[in-house]
Phi, psi and omega in degrees: 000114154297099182277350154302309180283341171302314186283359183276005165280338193263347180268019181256337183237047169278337200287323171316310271222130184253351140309182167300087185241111160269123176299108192078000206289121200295158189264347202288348177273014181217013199225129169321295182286016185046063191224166154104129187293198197288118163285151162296305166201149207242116161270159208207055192290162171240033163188165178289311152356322168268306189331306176006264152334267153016283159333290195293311178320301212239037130278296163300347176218002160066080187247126176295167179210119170259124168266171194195116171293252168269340154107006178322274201298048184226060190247115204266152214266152205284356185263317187121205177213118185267139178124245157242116157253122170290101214241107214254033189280346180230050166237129151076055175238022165271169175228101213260128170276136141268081174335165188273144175235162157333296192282337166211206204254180190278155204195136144298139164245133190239089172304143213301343160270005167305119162266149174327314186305316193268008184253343167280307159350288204272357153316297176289343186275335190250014187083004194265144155245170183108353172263018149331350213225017165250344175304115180084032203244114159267174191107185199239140153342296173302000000 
């Protein structure tokens, strides 16, 4: 596998993509501890549409792909990552009360890019208990 020529799919199709696509992007810029040499390419999408795109690229050309959250749990190695990392921070980071119905109880919906930090804020800011027992857990939701 030429993986330069596999990823030469995604600059041919950057026009697609209403995300991010960084090149070369170093990971020590994404990881708690700060470590890790260079992704080949690093996506940053804002719609199901680039996942998509994401999806379609490094299937079709069999390109690895590492999804990578807030990067807490991480530690990445000083060579980097060949292929794609799928980096999900400015996709899916809202947090919606669903009221109580007749059929069932009242329920959060959290999106998978939330950190843990703004879904404890906004618990204590709206009155909700039970996530006390998250408090000092870093990383994102997802």
């Amino acid at each position: 596998l030429d993986l330069t020529l596999a990823l030469s799919w995604f600059r041919e199709n950057a026009h697609r993509f209403a995300g991010e696509l960084l090149w070369d992007e170093p990971l020590s810029k994404h990881t708690y501890y700060r470590i890790g040499g260079p992704a080949d390419l690093m996506v940053l999408p804002r719609s199901e549409e680039d996942l998509r795109l994401v999806h379609e690229g490094c299937t079709s050309h069999s390109i690895p792909l590492w999804i990578l959250g807030l990067g807490s749990n991480v530690l990445a190695l000083d060579h980097g990552w060949r292929g794609v990392v799928l980096k999900l921070s400015q996709l899916n980071s809202s947090i919606e009360e669903i009221p109580s119905s007749a059929h069932s109880p009242a329920r959060i919906r959290v999106g998978s890019s939330v950190s843990v930090t703004r879904l404890l804020r906004q618990a204590g800011k709206s009155g909700w208990a039970g996530f006390e027992r998250l408090a000092g857990v870093p990383g994102s939701v997802g």
